[in-house]
C-alpha positions in Angstrom: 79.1 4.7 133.4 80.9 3.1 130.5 83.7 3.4 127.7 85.2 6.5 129.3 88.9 7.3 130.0 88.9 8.6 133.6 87.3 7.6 136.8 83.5 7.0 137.0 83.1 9.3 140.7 86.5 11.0 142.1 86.3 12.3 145.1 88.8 14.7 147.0 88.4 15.6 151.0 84.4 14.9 150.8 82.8 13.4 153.9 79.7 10.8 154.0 79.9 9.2 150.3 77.7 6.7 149.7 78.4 4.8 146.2 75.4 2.1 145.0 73.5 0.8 142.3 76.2 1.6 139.3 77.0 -0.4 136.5 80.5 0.3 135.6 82.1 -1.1 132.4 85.5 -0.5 130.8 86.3 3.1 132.6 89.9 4.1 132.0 90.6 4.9 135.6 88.7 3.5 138.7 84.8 2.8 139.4 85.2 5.0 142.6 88.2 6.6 143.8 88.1 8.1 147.7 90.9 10.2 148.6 91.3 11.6 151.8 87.6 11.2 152.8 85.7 10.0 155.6 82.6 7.9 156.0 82.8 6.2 152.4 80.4 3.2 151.5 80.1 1.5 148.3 77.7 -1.1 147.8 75.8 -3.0 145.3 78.1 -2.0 142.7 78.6 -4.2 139.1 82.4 -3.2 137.9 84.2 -4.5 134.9 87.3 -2.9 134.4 89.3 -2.3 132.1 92.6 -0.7 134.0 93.3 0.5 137.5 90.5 -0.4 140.0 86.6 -1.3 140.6 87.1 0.7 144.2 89.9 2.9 145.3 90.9 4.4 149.2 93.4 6.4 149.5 94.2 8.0 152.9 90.1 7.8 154.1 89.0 6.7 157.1 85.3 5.0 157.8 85.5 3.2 154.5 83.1 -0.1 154.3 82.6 -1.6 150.8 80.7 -5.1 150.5 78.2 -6.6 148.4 80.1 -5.3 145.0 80.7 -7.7 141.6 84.0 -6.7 140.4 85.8 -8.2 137.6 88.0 -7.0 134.9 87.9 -7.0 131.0 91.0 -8.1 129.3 91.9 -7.6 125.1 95.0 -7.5 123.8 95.3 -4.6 121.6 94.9 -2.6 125.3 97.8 -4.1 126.6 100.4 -4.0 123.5 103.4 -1.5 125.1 102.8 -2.6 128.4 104.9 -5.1 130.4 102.6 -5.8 133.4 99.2 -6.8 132.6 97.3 -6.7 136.2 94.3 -5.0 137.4 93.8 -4.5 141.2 90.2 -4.4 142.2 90.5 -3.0 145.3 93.7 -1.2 146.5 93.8 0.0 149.9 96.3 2.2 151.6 98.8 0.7 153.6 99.0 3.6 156.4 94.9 3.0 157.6 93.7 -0.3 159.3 90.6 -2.1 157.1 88.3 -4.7 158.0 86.7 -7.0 155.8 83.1 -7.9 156.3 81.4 -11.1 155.3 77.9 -10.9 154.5 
């Protein structure tokens, strides 16, 4: 997935995701963005973004991601009109518990 201007996979209320092997570059939205699902893995996962987020959560449960590259691409021209120039690579949400693995 590459050069688009939304999310690379969006996915509402589903239940066991599993999320590997992309290549992600420059999306206009997130690499993966989970709401409200359960059982979600993403792994093995090259993300270069370009706004937003490599991997989203948003009110899931059972979410495990680990073993992903994610960095962000920055130019200029993107980021003219806009005061804050930040990319989060993973945003979590702040009502659900998470645990980060080490591998």
């Amino acid at each position: 997935m590459h050069d688009g201007t939304g999310d690379g996979l969006r996915v509402n209320s589903g239940k066991n995701i599993q999320f590997y092997d992309n290549t992600i570059y420059k999306l206009g939205h997130d690499g993966l963005f989970a709401i409200g699902c359960q059982n979600v893995e993403a792994w093995n996962n090259r993300i270069t973004c370009r706004t937003n987020s490599g991997l989203r959560n948003w009110n899931s449960n059972g979410v495990k991601f680990h073993d992903n590259v994610i960095d962000s691409f920055y130019h200029w021209q993107y980021f003219t009109n806009w005061i804050e120039k930040s990319f989060s690579f993973i945003p979590i949400s702040k009502y659900f518990s998470v645990k980060c693995l080490k591998s």
